[in-house]
PDBQT receptor file of N, H, CA, C and O in Angstrom, charges set to zero:
ATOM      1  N   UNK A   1       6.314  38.087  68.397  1.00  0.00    +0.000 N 
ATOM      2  CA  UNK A   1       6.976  38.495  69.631  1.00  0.00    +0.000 C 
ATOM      3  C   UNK A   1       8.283  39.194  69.278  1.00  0.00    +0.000 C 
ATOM      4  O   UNK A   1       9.108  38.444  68.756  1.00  0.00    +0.000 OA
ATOM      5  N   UNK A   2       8.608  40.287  69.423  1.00  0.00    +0.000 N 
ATOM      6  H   UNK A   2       7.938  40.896  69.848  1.00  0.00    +0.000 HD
ATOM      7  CA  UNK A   2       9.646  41.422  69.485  1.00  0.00    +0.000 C 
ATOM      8  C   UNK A   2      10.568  41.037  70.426  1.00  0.00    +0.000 C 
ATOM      9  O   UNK A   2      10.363  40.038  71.116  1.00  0.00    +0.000 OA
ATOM     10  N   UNK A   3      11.397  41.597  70.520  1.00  0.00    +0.000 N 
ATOM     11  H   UNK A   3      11.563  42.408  69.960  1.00  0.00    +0.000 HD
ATOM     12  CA  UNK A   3      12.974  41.021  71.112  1.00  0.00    +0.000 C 
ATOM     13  C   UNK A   3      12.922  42.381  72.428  1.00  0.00    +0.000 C 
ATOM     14  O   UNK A   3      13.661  42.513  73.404  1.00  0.00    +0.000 OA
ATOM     15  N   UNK A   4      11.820  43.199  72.000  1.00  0.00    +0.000 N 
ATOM     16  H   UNK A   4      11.219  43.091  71.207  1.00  0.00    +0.000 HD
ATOM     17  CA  UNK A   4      11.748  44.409  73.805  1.00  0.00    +0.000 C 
ATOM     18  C   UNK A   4      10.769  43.376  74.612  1.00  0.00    +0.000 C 
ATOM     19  O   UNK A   4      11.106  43.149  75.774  1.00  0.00    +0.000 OA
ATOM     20  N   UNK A   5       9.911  42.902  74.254  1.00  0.00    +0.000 N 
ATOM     21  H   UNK A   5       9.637  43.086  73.310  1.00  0.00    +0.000 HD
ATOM     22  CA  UNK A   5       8.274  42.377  75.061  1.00  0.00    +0.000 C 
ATOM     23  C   UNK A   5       9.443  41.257  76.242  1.00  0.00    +0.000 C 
ATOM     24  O   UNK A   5       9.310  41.420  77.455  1.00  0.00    +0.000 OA
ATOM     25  N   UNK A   6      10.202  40.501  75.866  1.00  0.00    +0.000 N 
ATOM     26  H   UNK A   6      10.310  40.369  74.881  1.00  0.00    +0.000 HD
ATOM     27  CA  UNK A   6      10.193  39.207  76.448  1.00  0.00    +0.000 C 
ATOM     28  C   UNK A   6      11.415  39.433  77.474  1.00  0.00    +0.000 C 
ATOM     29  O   UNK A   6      12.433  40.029  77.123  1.00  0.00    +0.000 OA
ATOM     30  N   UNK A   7      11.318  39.153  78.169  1.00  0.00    +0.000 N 
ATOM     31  H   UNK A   7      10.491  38.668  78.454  1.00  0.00    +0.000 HD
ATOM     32  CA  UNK A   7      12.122  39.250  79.675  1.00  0.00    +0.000 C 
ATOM     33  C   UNK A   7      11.384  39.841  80.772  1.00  0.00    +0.000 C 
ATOM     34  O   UNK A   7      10.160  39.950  80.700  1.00  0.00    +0.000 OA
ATOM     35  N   UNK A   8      12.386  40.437  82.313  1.00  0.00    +0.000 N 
ATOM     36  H   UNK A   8      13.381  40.349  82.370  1.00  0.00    +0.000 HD
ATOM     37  CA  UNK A   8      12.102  41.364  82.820  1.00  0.00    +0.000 C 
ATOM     38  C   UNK A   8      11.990  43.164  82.803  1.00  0.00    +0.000 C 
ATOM     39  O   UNK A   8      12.839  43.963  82.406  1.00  0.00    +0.000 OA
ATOM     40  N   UNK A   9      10.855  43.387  83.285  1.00  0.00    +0.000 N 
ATOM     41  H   UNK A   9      10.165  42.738  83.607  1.00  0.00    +0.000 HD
ATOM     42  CA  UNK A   9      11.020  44.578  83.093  1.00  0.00    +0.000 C 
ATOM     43  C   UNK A   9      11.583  45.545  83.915  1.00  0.00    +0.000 C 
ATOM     44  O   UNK A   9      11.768  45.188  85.079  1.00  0.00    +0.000 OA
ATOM     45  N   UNK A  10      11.932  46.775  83.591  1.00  0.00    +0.000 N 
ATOM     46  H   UNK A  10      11.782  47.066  82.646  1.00  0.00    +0.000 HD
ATOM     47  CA  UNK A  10      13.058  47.419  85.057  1.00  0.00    +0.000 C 
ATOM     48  C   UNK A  10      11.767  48.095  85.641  1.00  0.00    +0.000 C 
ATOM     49  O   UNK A  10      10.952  48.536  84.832  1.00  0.00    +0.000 OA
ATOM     50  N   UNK A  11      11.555  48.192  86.803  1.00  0.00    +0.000 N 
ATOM     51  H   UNK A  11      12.218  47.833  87.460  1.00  0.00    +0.000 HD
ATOM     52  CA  UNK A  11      11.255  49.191  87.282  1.00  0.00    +0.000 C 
ATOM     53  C   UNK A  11      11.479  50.863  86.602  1.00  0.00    +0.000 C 
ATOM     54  O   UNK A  11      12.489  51.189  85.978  1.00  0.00    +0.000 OA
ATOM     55  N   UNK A  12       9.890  52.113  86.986  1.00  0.00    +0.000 N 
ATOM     56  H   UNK A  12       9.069  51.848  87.493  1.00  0.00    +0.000 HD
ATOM     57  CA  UNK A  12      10.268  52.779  87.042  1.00  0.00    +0.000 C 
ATOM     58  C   UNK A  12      11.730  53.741  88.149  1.00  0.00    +0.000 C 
ATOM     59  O   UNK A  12      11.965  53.430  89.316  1.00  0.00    +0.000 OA
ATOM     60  N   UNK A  13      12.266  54.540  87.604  1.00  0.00    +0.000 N 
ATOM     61  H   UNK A  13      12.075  54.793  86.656  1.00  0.00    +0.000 HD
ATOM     62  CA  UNK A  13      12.786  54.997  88.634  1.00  0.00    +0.000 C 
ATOM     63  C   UNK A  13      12.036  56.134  89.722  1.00  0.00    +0.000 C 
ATOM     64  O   UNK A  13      11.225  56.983  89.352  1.00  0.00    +0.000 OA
ATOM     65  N   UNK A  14      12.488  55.949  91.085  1.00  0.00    +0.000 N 
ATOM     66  H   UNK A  14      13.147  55.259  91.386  1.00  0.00    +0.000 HD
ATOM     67  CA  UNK A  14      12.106  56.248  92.158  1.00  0.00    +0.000 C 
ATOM     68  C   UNK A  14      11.966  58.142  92.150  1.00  0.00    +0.000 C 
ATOM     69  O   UNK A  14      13.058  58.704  92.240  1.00  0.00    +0.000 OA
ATOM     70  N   UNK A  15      11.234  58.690  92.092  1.00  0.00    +0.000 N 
ATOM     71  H   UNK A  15      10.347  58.233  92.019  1.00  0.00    +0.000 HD
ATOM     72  CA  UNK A  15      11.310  60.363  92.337  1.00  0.00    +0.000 C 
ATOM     73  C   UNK A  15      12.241  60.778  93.290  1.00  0.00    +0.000 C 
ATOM     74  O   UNK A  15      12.250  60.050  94.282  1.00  0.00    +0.000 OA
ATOM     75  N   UNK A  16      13.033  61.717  93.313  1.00  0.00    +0.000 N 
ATOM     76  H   UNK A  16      13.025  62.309  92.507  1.00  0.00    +0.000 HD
ATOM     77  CA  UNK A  16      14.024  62.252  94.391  1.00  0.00    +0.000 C 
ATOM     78  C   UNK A  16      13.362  62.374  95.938  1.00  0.00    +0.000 C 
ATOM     79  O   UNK A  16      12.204  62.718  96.174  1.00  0.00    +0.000 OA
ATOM     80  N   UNK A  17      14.111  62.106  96.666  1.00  0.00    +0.000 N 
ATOM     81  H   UNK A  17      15.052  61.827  96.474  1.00  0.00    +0.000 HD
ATOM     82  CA  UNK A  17      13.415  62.769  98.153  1.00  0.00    +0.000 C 
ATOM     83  C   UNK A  17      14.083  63.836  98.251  1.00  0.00    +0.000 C 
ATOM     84  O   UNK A  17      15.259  64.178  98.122  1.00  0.00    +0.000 OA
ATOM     85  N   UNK A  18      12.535  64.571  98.655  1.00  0.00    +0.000 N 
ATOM     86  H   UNK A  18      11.580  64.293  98.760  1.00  0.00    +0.000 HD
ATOM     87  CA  UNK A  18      13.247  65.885  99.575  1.00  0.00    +0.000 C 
ATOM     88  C   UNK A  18      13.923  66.018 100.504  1.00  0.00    +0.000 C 
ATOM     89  O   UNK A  18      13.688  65.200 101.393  1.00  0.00    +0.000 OA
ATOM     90  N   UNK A  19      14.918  66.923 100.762  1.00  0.00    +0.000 N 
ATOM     91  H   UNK A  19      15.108  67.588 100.039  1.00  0.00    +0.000 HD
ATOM     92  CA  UNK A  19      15.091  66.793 101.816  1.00  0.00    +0.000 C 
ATOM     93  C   UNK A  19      14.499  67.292 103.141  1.00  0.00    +0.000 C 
ATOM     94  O   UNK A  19      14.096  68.447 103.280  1.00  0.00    +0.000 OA
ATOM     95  N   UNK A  20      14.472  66.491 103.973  1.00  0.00    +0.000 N 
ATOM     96  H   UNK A  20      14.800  65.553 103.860  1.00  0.00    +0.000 HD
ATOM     97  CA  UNK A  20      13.364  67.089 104.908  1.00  0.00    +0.000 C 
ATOM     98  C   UNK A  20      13.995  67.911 105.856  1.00  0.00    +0.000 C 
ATOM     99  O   UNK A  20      15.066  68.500 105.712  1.00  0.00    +0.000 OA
ATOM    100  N   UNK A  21      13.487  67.909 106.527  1.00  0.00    +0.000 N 
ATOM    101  H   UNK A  21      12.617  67.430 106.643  1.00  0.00    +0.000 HD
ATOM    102  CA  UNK A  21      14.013  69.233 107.426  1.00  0.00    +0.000 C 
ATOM    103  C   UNK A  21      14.024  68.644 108.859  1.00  0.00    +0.000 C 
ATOM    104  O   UNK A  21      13.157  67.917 109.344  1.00  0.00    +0.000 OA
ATOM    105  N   UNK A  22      15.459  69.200 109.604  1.00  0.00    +0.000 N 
ATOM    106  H   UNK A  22      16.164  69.790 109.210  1.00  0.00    +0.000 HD
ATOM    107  CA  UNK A  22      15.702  68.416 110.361  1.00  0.00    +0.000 C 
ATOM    108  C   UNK A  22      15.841  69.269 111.910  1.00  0.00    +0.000 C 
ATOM    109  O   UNK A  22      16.200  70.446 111.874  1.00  0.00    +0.000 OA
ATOM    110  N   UNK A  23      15.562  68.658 113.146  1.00  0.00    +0.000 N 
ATOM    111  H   UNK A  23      15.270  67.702 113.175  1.00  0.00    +0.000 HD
ATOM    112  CA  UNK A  23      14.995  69.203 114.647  1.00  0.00    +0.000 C 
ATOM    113  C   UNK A  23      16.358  69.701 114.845  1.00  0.00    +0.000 C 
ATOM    114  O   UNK A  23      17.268  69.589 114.024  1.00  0.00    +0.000 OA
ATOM    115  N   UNK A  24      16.442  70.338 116.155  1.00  0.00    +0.000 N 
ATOM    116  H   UNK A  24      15.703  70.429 116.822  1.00  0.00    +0.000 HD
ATOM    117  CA  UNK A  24      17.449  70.594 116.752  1.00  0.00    +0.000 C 
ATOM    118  C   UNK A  24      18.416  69.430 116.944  1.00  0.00    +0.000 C 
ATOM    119  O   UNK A  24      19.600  69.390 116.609  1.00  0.00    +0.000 OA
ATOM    120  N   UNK A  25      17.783  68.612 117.469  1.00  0.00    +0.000 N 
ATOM    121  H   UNK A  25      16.821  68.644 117.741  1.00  0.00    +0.000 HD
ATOM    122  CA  UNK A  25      18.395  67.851 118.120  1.00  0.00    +0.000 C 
ATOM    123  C   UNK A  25      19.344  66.909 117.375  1.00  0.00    +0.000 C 
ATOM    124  O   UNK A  25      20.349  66.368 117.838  1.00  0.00    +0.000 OA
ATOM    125  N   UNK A  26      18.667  66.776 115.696  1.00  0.00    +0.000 N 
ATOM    126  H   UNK A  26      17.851  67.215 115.320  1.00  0.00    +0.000 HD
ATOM    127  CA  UNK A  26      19.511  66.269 114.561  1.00  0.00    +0.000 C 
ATOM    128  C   UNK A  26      20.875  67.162 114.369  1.00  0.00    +0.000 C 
ATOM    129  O   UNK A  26      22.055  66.816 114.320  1.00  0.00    +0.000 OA
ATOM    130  N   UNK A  27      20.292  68.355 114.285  1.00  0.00    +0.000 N 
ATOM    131  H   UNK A  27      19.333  68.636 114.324  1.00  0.00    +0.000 HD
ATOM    132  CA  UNK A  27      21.578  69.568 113.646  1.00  0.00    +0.000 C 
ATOM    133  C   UNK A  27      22.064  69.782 114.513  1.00  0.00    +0.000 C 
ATOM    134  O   UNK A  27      22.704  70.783 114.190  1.00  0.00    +0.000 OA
ATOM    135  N   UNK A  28      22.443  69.448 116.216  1.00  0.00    +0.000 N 
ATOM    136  H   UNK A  28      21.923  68.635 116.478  1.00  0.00    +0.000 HD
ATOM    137  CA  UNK A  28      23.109  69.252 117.263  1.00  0.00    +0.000 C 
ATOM    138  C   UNK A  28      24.193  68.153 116.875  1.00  0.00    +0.000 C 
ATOM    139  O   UNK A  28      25.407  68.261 116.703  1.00  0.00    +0.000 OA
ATOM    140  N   UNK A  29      23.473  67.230 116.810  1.00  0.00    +0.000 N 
ATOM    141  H   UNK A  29      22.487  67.143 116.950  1.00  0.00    +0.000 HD
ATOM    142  CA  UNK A  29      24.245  66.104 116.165  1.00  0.00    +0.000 C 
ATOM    143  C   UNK A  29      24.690  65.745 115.154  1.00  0.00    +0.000 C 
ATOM    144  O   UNK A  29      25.057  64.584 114.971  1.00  0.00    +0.000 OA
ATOM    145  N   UNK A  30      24.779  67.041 113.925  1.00  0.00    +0.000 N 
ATOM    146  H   UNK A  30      24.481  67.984 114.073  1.00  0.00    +0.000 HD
ATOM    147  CA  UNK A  30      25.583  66.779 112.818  1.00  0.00    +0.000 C 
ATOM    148  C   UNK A  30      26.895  67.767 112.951  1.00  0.00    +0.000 C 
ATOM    149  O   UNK A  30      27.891  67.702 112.231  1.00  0.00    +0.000 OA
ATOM    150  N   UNK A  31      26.693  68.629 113.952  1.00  0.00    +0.000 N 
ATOM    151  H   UNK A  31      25.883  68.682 114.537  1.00  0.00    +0.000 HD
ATOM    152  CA  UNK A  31      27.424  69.607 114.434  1.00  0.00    +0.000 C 
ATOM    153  C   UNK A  31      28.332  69.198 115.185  1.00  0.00    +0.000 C 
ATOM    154  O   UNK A  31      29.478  69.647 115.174  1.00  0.00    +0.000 OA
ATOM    155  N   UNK A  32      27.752  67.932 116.220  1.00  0.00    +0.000 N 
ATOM    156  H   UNK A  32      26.821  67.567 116.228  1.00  0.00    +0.000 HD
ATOM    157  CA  UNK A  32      29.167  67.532 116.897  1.00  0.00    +0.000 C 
ATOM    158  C   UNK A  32      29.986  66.902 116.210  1.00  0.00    +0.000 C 
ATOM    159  O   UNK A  32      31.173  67.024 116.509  1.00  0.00    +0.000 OA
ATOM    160  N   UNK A  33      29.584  65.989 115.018  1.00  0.00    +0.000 N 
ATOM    161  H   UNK A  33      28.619  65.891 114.775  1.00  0.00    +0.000 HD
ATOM    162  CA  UNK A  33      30.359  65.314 114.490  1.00  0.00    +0.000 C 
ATOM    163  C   UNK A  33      31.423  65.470 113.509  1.00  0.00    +0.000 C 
ATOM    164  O   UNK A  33      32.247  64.692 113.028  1.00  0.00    +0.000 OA
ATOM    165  N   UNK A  34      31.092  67.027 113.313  1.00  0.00    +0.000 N 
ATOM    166  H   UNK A  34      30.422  67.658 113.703  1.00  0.00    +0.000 HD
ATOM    167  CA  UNK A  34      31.986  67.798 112.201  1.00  0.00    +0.000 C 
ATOM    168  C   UNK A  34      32.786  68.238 113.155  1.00  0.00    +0.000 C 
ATOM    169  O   UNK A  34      33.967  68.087 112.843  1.00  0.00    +0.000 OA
ATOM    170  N   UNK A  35      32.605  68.776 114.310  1.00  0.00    +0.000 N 
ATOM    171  H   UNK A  35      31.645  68.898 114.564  1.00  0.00    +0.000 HD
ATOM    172  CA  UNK A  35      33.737  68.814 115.319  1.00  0.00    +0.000 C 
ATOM    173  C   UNK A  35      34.535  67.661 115.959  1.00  0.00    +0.000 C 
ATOM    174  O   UNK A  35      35.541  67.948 116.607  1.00  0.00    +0.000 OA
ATOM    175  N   UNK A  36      34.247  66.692 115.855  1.00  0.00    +0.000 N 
ATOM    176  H   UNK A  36      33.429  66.459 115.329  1.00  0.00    +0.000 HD
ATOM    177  CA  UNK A  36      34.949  65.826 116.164  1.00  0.00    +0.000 C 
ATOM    178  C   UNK A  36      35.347  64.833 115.229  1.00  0.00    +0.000 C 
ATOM    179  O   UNK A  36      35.862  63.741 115.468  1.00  0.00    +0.000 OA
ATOM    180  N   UNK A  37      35.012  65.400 114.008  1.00  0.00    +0.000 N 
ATOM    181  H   UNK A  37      34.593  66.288 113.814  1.00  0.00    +0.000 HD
ATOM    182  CA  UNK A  37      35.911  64.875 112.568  1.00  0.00    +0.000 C 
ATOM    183  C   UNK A  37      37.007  65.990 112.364  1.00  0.00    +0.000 C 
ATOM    184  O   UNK A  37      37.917  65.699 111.588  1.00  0.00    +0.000 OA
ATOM    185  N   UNK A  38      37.030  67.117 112.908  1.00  0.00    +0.000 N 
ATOM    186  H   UNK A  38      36.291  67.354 113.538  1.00  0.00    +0.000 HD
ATOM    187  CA  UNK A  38      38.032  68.156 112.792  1.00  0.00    +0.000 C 
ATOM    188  C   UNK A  38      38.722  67.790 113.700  1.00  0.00    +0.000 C 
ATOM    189  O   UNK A  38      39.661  67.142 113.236  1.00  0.00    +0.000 OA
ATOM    190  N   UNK A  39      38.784  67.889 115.266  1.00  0.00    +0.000 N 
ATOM    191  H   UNK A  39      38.022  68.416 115.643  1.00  0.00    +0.000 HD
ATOM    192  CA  UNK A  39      39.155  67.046 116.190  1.00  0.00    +0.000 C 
ATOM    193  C   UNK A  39      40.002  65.740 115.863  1.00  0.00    +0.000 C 
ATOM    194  O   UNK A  39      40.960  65.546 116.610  1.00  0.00    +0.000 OA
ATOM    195  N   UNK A  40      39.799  64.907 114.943  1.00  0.00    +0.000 N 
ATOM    196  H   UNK A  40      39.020  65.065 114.335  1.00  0.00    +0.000 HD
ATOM    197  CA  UNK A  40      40.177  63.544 114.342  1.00  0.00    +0.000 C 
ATOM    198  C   UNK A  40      41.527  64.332 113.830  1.00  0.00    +0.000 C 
ATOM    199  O   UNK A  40      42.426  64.555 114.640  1.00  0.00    +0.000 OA
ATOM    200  N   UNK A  41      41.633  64.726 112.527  1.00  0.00    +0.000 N 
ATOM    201  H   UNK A  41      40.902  64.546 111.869  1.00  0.00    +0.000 HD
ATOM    202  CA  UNK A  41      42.524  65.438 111.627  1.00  0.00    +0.000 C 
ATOM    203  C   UNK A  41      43.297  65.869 112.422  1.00  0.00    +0.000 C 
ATOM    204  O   UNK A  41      44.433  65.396 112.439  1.00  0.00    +0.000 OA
ATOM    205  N   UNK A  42      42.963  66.799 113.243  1.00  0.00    +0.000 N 
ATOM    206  H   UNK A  42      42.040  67.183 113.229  1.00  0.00    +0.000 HD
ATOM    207  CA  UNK A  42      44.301  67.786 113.865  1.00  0.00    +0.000 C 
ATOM    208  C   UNK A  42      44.904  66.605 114.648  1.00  0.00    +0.000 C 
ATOM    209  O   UNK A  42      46.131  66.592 114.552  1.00  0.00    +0.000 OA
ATOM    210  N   UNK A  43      44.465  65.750 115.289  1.00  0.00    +0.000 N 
ATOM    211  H   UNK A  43      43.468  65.761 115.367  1.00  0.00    +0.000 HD
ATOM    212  CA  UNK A  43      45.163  64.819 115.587  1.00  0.00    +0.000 C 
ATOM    213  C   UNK A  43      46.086  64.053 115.381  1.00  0.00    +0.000 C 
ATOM    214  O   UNK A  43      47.032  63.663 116.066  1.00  0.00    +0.000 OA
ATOM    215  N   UNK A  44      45.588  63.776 113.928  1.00  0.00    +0.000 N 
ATOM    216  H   UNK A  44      44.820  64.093 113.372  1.00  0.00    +0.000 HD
ATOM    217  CA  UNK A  44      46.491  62.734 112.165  1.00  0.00    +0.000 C 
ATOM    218  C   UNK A  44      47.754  63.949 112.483  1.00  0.00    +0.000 C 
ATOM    219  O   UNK A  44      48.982  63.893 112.554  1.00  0.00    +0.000 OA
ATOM    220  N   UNK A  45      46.707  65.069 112.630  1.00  0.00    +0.000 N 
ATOM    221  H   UNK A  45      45.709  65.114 112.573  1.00  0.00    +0.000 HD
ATOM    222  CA  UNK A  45      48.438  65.934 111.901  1.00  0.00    +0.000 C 
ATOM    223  C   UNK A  45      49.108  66.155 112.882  1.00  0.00    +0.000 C 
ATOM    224  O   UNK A  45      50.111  66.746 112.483  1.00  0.00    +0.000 OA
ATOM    225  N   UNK A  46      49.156  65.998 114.182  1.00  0.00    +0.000 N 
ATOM    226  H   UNK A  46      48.341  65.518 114.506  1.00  0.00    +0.000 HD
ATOM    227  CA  UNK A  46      49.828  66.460 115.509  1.00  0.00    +0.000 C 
ATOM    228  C   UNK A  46      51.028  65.385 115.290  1.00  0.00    +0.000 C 
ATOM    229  O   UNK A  46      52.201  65.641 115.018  1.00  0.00    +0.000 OA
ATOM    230  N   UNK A  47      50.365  63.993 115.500  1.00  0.00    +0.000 N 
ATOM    231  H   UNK A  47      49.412  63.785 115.721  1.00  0.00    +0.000 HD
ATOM    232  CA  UNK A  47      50.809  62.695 115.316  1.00  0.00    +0.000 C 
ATOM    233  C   UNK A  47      51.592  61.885 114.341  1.00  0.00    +0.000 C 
ATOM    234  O   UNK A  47      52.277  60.867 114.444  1.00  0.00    +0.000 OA
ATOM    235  N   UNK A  48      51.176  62.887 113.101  1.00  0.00    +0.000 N 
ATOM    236  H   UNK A  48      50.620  63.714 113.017  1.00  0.00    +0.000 HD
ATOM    237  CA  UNK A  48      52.541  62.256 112.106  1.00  0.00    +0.000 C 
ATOM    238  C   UNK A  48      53.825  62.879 111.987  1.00  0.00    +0.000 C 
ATOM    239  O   UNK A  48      54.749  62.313 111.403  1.00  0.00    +0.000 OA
ATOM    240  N   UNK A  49      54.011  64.782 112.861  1.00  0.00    +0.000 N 
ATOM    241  H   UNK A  49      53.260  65.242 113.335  1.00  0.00    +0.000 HD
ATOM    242  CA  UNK A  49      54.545  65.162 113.061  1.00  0.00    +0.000 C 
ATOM    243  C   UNK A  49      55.901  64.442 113.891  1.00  0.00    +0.000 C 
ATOM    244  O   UNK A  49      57.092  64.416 113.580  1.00  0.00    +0.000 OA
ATOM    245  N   UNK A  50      55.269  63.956 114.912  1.00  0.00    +0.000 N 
ATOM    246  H   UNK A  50      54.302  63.977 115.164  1.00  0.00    +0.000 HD
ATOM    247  CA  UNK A  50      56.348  63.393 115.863  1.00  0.00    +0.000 C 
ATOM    248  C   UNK A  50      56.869  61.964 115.326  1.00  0.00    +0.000 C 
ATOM    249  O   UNK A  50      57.940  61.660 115.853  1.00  0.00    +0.000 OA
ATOM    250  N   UNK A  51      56.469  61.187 114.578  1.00  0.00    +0.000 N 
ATOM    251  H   UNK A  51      55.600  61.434 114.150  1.00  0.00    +0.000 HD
ATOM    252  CA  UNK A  51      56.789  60.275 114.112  1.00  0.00    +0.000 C 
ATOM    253  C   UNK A  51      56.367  59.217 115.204  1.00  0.00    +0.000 C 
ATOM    254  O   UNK A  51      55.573  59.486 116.106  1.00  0.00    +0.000 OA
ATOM    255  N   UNK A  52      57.133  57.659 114.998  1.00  0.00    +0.000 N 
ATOM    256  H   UNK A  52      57.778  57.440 114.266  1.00  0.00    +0.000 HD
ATOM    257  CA  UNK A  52      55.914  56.840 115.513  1.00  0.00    +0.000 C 
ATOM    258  C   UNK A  52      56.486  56.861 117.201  1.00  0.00    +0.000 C 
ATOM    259  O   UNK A  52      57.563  57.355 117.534  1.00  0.00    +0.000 OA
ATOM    260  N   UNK A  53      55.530  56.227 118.121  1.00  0.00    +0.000 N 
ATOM    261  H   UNK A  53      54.655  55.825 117.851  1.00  0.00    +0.000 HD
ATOM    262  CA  UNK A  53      55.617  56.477 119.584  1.00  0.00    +0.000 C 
ATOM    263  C   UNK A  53      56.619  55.186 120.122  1.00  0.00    +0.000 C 
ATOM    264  O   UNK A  53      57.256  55.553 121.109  1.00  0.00    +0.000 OA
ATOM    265  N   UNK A  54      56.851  54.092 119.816  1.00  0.00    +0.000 N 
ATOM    266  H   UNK A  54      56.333  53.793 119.014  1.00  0.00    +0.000 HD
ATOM    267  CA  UNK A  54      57.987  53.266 120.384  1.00  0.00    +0.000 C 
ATOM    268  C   UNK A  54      58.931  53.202 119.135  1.00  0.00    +0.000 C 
ATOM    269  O   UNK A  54      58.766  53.056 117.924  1.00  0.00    +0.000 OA
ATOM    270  N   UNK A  55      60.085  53.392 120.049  1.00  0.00    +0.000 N 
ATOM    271  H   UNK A  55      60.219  53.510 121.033  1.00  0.00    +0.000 HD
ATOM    272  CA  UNK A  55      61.377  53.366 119.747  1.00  0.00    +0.000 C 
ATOM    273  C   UNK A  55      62.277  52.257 120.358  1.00  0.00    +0.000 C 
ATOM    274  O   UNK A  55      63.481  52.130 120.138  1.00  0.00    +0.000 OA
ATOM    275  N   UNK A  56      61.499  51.465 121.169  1.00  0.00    +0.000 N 
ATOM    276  H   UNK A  56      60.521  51.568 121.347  1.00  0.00    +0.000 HD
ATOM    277  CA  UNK A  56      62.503  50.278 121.749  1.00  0.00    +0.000 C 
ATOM    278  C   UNK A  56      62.749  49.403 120.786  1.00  0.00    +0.000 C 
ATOM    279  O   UNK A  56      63.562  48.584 121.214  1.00  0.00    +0.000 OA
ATOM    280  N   UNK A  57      62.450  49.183 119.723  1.00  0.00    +0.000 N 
ATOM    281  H   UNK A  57      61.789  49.848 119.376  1.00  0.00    +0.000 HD
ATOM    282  CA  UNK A  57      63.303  48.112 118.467  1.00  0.00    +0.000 C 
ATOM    283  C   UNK A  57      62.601  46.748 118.751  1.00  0.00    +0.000 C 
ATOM    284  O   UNK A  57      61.392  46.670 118.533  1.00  0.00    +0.000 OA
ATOM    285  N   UNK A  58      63.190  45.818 119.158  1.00  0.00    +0.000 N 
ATOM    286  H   UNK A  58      64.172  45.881 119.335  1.00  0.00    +0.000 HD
ATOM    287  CA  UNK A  58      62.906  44.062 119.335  1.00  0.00    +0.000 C 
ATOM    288  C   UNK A  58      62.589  44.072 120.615  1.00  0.00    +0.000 C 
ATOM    289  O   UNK A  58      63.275  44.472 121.556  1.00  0.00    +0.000 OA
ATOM    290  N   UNK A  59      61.215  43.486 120.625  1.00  0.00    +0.000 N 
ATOM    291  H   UNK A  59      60.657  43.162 119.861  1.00  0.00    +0.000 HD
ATOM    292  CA  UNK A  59      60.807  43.419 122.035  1.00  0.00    +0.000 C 
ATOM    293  C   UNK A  59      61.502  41.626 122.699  1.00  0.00    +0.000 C 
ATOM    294  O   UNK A  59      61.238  40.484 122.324  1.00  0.00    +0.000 OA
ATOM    295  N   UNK A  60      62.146  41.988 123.452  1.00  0.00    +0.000 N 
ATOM    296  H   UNK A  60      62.360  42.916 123.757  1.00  0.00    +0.000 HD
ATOM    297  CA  UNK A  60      63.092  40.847 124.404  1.00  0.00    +0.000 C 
ATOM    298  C   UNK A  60      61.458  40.034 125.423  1.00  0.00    +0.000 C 
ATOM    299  O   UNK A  60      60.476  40.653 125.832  1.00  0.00    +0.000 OA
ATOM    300  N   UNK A  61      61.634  39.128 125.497  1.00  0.00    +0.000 N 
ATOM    301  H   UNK A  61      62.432  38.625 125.165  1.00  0.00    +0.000 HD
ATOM    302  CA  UNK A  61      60.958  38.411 127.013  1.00  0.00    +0.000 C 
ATOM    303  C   UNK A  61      61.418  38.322 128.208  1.00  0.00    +0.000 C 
ATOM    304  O   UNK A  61      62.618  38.123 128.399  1.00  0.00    +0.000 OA
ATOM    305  N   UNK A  62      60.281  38.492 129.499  1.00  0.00    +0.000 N 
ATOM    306  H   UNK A  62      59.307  38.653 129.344  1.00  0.00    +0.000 HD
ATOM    307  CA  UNK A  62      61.299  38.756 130.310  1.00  0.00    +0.000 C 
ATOM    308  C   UNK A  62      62.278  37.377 130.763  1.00  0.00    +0.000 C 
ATOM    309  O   UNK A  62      62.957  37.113 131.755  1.00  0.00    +0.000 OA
ATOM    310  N   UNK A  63      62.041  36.855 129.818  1.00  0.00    +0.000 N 
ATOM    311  H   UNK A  63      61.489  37.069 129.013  1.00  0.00    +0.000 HD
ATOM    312  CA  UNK A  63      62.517  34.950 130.030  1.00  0.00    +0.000 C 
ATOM    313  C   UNK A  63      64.285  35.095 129.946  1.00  0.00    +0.000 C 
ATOM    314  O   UNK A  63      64.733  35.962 129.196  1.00  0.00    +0.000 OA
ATOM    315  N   UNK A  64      65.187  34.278 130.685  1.00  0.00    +0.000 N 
ATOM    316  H   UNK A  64      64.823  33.573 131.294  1.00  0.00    +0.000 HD
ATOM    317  CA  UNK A  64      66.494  34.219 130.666  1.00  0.00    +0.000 C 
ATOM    318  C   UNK A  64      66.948  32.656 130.311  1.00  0.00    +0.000 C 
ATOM    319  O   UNK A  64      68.140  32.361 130.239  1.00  0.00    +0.000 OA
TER     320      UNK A  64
C-alpha cells in the first residue's frame, strides 16, 4: 500500500459554465441596478460633501 492509494479522494473538477444567455427581462434588471448603484455613489459623494446632518451636540431630555 503506497502513501497516494489510502485516504480520500478529491473529486474531479467541475467544467466551466457557459454563460447562458439572458431574456429581456434579466438585462432589464441588471440595467436597473447599475443605475441605481450609480444613483448610490453620487449620493456617498453629494453627502460627504456637506458633512454630517446634526449639529445639535448632547441630546438634553425633555425632563427638568
Amino acid at each position: 500500500m503506497s502513501g497516494r492509494e489510502g485516504g480520500k479522494k478529491k473529486p474531479l473538477k467541475a467544467p466551466k459554465k457557459e454563460g447562458k444567455e439572458m431574456d429581456e427581462d434579466e438585462m432589464a434588471f441588471k440595467q436597473k441596478q447599475k443605475e441605481q448603484q450609480k444613483a448610490l455613489e453620487a449620493a456617498k459623494q453629494q453627502a460627504s460633501k456637506k458633512g454630517p446632518l446634526v449639529g445639535g451636540g448632547i441630546k438634553k431630555s425633555g425632563k427638568k
